[in-house]
C-alpha positions in Angstrom: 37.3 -4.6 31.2 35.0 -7.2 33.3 34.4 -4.0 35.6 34.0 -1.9 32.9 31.3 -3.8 31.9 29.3 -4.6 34.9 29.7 -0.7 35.6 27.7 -0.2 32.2 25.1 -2.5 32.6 24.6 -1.6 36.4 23.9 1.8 35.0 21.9 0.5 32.6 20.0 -1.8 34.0 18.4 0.9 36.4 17.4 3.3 34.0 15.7 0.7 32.1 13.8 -0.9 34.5 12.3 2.3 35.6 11.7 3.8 32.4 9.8 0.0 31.5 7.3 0.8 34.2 6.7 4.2 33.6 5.8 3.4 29.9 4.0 0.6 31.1 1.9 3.0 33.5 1.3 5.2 30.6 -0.3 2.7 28.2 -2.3 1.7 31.2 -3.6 5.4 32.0 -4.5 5.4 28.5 -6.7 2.4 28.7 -8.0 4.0 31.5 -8.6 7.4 29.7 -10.7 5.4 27.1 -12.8 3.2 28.6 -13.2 4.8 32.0 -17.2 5.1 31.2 -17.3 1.3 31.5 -15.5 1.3 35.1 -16.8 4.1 37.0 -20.2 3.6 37.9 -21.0 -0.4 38.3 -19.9 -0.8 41.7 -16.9 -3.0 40.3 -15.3 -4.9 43.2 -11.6 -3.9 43.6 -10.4 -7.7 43.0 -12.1 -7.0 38.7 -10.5 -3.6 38.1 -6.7 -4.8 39.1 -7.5 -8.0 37.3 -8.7 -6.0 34.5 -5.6 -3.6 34.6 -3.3 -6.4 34.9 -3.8 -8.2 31.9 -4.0 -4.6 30.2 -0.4 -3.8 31.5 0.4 -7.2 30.2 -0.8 -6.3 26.5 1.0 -3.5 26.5 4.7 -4.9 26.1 4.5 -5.2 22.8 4.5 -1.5 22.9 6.0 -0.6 26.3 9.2 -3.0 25.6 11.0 -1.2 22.4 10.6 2.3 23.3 11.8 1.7 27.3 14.6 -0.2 25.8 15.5 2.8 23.4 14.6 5.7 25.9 17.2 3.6 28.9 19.8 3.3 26.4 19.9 6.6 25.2 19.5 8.3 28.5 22.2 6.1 29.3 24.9 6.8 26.7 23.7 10.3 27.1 24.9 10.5 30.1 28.2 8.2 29.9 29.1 10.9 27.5 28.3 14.0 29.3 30.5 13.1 31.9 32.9 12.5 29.6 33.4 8.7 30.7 33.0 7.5 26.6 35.9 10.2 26.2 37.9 8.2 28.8 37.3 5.2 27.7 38.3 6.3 23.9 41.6 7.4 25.7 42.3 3.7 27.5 42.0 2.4 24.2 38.3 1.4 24.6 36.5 1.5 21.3 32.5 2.7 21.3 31.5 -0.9 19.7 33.3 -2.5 23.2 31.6 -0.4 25.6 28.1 -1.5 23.8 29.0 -5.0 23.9 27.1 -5.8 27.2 24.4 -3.8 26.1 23.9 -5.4 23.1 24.2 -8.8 24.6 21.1 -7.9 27.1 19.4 -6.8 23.9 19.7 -10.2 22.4 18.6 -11.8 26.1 15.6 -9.2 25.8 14.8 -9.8 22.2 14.8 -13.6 22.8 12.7 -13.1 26.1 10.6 -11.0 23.8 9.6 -13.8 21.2 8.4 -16.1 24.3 6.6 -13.6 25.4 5.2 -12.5 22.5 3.9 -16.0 21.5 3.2 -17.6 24.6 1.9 -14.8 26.9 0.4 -12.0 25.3 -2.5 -14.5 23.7 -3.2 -15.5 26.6 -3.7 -11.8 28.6 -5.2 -10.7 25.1 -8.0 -13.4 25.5 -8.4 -12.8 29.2 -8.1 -8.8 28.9 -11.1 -9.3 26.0 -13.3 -11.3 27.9 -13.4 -9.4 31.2 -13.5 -6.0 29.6 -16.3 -7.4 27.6 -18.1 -8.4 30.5 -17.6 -5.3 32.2 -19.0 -3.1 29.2 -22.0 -5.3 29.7 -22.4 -5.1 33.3 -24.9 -2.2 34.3 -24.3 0.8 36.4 -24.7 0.2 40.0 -28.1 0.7 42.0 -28.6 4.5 41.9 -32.0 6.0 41.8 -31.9 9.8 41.2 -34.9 12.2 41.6 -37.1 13.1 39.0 -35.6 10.0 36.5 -37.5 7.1 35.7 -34.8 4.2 36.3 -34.6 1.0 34.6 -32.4 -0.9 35.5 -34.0 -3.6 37.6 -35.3 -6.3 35.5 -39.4 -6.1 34.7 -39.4 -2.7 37.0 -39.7 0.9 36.5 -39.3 3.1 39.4 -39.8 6.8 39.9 -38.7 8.7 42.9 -39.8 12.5 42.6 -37.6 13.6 45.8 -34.9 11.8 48.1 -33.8 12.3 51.5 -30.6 14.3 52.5 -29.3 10.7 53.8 -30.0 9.0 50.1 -32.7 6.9 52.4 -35.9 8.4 52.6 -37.6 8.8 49.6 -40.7 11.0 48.7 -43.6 10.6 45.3 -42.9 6.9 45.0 -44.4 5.1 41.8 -43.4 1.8 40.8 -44.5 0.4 37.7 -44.4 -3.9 37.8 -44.1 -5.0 34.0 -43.7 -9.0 35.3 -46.8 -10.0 33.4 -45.3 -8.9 30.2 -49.1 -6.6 30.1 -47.9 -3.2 29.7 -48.5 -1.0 33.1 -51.6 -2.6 34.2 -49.3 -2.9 37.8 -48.7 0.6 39.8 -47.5 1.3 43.4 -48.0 4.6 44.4 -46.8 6.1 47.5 -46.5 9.4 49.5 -42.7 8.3 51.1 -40.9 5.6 52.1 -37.4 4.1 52.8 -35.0 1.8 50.8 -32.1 0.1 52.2 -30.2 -3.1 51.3 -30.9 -6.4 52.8 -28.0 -7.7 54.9 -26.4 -10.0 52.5 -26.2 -7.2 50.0 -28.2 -9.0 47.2 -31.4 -7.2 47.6 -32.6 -3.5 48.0 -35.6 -3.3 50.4 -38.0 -0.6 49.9 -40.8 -0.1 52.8 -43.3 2.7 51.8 -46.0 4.1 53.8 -49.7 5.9 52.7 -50.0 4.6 49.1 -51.9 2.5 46.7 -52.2 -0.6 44.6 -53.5 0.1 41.3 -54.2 -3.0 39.2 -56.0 -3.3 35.3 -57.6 -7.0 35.5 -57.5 -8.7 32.4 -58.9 -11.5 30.7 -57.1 -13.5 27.5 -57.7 -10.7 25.1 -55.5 -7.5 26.8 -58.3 -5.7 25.1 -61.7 -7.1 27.9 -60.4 -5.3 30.6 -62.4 -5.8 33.7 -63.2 -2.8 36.1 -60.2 -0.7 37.4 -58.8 -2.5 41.2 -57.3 0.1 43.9 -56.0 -1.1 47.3 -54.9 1.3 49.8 -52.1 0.6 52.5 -50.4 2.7 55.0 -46.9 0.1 54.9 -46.0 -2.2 52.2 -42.9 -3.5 51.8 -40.9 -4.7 48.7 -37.9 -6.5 48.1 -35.8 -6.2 44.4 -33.0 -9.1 43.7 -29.7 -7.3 42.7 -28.4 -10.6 41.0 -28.5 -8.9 37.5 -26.4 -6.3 39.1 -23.5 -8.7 39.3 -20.4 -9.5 37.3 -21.5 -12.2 34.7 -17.9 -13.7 33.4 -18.2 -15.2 30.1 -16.4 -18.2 28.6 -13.2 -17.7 27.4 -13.7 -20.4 24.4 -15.9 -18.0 22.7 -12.7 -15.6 21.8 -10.2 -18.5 20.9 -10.9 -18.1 17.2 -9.7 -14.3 17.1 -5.7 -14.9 15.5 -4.5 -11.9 18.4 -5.7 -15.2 21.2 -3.3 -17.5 19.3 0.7 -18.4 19.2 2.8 -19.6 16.3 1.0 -23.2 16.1 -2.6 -22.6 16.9 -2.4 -19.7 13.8 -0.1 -22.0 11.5 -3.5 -24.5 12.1 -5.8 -22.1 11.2 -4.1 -20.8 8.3 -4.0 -24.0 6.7 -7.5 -24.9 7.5 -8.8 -21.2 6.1 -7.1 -21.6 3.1 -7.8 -25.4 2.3 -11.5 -23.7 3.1 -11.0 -21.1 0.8 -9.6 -23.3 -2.4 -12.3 -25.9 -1.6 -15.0 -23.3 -2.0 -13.6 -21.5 -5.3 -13.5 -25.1 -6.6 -17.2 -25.5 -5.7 -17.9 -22.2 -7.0 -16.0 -22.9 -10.3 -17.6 -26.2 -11.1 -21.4 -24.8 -10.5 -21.1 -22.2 -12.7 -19.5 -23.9 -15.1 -22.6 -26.7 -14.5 -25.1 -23.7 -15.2 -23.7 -22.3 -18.5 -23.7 -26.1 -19.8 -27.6 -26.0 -18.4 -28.3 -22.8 -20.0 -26.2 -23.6 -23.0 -28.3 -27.0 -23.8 -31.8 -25.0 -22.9 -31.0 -22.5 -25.9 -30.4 -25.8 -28.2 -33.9 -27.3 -27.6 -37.7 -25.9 -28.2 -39.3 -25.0 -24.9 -42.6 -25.9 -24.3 -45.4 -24.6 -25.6 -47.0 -23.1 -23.0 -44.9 -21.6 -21.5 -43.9 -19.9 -25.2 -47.4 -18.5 -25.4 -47.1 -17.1 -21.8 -44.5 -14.6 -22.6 -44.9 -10.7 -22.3 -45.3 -9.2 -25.8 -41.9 -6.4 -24.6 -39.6 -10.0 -24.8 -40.7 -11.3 -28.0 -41.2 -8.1 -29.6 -37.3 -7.8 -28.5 -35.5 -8.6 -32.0 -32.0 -7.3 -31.2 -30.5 -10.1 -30.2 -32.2 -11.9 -32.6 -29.9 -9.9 -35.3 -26.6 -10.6 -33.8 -27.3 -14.5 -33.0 -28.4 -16.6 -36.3 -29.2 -19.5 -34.5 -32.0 -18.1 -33.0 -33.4 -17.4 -36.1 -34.6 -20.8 -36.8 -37.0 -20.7 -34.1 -40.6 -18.7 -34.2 -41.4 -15.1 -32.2 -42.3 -16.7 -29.3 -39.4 -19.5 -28.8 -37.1 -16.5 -29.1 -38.7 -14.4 -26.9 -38.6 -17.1 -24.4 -34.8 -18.1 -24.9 -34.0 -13.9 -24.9 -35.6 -13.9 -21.4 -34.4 -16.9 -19.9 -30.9 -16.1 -20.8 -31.4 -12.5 -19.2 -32.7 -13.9 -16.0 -29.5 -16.7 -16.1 -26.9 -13.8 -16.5 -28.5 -11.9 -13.9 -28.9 -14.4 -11.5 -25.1 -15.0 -12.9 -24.1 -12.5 -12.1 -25.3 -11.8 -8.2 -23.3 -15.1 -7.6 -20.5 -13.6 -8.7 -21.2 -10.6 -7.0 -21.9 -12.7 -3.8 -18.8 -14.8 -4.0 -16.8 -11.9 -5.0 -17.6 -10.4 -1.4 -17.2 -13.8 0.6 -13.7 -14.7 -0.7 -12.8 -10.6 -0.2 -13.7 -11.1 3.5 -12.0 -14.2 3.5 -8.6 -13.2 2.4 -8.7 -10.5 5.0 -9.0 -12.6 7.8 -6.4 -15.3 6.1 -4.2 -12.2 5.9 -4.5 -11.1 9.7 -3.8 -14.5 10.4 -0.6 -14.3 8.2 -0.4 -10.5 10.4 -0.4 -12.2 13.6 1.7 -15.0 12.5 4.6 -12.3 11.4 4.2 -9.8 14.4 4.5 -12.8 17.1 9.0 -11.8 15.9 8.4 -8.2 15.3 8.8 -7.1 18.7 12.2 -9.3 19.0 13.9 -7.6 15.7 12.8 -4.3 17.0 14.3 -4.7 19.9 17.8 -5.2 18.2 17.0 -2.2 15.4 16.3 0.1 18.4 19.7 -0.6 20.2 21.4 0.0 17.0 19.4 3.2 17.2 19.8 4.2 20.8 23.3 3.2 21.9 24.7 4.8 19.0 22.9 8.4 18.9 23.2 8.3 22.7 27.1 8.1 22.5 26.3 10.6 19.7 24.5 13.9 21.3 25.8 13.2 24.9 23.5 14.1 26.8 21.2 12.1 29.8 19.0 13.0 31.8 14.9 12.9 30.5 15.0 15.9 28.6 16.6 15.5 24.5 16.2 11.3 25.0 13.0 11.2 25.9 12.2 13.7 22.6 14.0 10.9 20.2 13.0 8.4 21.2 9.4 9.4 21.2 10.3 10.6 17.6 11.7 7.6 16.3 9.0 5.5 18.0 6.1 7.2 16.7 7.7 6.7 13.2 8.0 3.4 13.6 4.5 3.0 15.3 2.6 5.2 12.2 4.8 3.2 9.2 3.9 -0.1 10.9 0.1 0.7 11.7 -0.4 2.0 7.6 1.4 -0.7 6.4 0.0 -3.5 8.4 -3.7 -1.6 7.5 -2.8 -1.9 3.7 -1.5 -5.3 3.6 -4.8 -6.6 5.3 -6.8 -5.4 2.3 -4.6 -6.8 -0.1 -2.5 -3.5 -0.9 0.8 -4.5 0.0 2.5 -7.5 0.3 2.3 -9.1 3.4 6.1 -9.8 4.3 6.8 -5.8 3.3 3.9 -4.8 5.3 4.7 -6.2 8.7 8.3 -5.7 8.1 8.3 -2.1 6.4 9.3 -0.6 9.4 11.8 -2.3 10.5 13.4 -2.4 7.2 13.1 1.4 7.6 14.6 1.6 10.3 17.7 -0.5 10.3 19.7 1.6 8.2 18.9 4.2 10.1 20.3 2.0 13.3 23.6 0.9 11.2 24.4 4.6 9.9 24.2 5.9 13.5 26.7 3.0 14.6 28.9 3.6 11.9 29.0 7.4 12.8 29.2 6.5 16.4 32.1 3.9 16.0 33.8 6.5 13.5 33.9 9.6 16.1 31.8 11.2 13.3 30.7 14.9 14.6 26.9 14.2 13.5 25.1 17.1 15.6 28.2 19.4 14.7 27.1 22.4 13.3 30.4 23.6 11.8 30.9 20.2 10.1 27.9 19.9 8.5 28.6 23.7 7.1 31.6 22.8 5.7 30.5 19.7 4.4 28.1 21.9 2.3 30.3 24.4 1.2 32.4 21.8 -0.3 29.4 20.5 -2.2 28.8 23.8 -3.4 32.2 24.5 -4.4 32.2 20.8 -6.3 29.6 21.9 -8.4 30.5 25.7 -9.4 33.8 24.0 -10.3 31.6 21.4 -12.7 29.8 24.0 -14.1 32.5 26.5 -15.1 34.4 23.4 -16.5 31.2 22.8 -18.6 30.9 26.3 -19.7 34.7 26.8 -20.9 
């Protein structure tokens, strides 16, 4: 049995392995797909872009982990019983259940390895994959001046090149504009040719040009008394522009610790309680200030207002008798008290009601992000119960359809993972917005899904012919015979 066992798992272990990094590569050529206009382009020094796709292979367990696990255990079954090595171990007396045993057990190591990972590591990739890839969105495209384009992209500079050399060094109807001053284009460089190359320490690009001129608008205080027009001619000049701003700028990582993906089980546990206690703090607030302006508005409509403010009044308030008729207290006052307490208690319930309005929206935005935090806080054991549900899926349906290889696996798997991808994306989306509860949102899919796992198990473990076309016809010709038997015993 020992044997047995290690024979499994050896197989196992291979096809898993390999099938982890090719989903892995995936997810990272997907990343790469969708943000490639951010790499290509900046002259991004090899060191950022394996950085950048290391902490992205590194986010993509979560995803990568459950579907390699089902995909290796299927293929792997699959094959154990197209060579008809489940059939020989049925005949030594071997049950399906013992030959999953060691699988199953490396399932639980996985799905306990998962949860570490899950809540220690991911955060921290997540906060390090954000924060480089934000800084790499910002960085700008590398120094590339193309004919016919005004560029931009040096700092307080516009440069125009109207033709460039075969070798990308000589350049021809030069004109540099020099905005430093902050004046508009009173600055302008104008040259027949010229060369640019960059400096030796690569931080500079040098441009010499020959037969041109210096065009200056002198100005006083007021951009408006302009003094006369300056022109300088030169036959060389040279110029020097600083590529600093062309370089990585790497943020701080503190800026992104709030987001609940950057956190693990304590640091969201922390900030759910503080969000809350926030949230109760400020309904409290709320409550007691509106009560506060009722009782205000309550005792203004109890006492006479002044007088001139009374007389003050537009004639379309006090003329305005209709609540007069359906409140008899007002009726005790004159025209113009009335037409001062109708309008003031018009403006109160408008203003009344944008406060409510406005609070309405803050504590709407504020239950969403309590309820990502409660998202986060759930998903951080997702991955480790879908690691189980999937081998009660794969091992199971593997034993089942016999067959290995990366043809009909890879096609259930994919299947089976894409359902539990969609049902956990919409129900995750729904419980956010207060839709769904959260528990049953987080955990829909799972809950979904495990029966599914247990019914193929109890097939598997049964020898039940599941794929078997002939059973499944004569399972529904005796369900059609059951009922033209119940209706011709109903009839008579």
């Amino acid at each position: 049995m020992k044997k047995l066992y290690q024979y499994i798992t050896k197989s196992f272990l291979g096809t898993f392995v390999l099938t982890f990094f090719i989903v892995v590569f995936i997810w990272v050529m997907q990343f790469v797909w969708l943000y490639v206009d951010d790499l290509v382009g900046k002259g991004l020094e090899l060191k950022i872009i394996a950085e950048l796709l290391f902490y992205t292979s590194i986010t993509a367990i979560p995803m990568s982990l459950p579907l390699a696990l089902l995909l290796a255990l299927l293929m792997c079954f699959g094959n154990l019983g197209e060579h008809y090595e489940l059939v020989a171990m049925k005949a030594s007396g071997i049950s399906i259940w013992k030959s999953m045993r060691p699988l199953f057990h490396f399932s639980l190591i996985i799905s306990i390895l998962a949860f570490f990972i899950s809540n220690s590591l991911i955060p921290i990739a997540t906060l390090k994959w954000r924060t480089l890839l934000t800084d790499v969105q910002r960085q700008k495209l590398a120094f590339n001046i193309k004919e016919g384009v005004f560029y931009k992209d040096i700092d307080n500079y516009v440069i125009y090149v109207e033709k460039k050399g075969k070798d990308g060094s000589h350049i021809y109807g030069v004109k540099i504009y020099d905005h430093t001053d902050l004046e508009g284009n009173t600055k302008i460089i104008s040259a027949d040719s010229g060369m640019m190359m960059m400096s030796p320490n690569q931080r500079n690009i040098i441009f010499t040009l020959y037969n041109g001129y210096n065009y200056t608008d002198l100005t006083t205080e007021n951009y408006k008394d302009k003094r006369p027009f300056e022109r300088m001619s030169f036959k060389q000049e040279q110029i020097k522009f600083s590529l600093a701003s062309f370089d990585l700028t790497r943020s701080n990582e503190d800026m992104y610790k709030s987001y609940q993906q950057m956190m693990n089980i304590r640091q969201l546990s922390a900030s759910l309680d503080s969000l809350e206690r926030r949230q109760n703090d400020k309904q409290k607030i709320f409550s007691k200030s509106f009560s506060r302006r009722w009782t205000n508005y309550y005792s203004l409509h109890t006492e006479v207002p002044p007088k001139d403010i009374v007389n003050s009044l537009p004639d379309s308030i006090v003329a305005d008798t209709s609540i007069t008729l359906s409140w008899p207290l007002l009726a005790q006052f004159d025209e113009k008290t009335r037409g001062f307490i109708i309008g003031t208690a018009i403006g109160t319930a408008q203003n009344a009601k944008e406060n409510v309005a406005f609070n309405k929206l803050d504590l709407s935005s504020q239950n969403e992000n309590i309820n990502k935090h409660k998202k986060e806080w759930h998903k951080k054991f997702t991955l480790s119960i879908a690691c189980i549900i999937f081998f009660f899926i794969g091992a199971p349906l593997g034993s089942i359809i016999r067959k290995g290889g990366l043809g009909l696996p890879v096609v259930i798997s994919v299947v089976f993972f894409i359902i539990y991808h969609l049902i956990s994306t919409i129900a995750e989306r729904m419980a956010v917005f207060g839709d769904l509860n959260m528990f049953l949102g987080v955990w829909l899919s799972s809950l979904v899904l495990l029966p599914v796992g247990l019914f193929f198990t109890f097939k598997a473990t049964t020898d039940a012919a599941l794929f078997d076309g002939d059973s499944w016809k004569k399972f529904f010709q005796r369900l059609l015979k059951k009922r033209s038997k119940t209706k011709v015993g109903i009839h008579t």
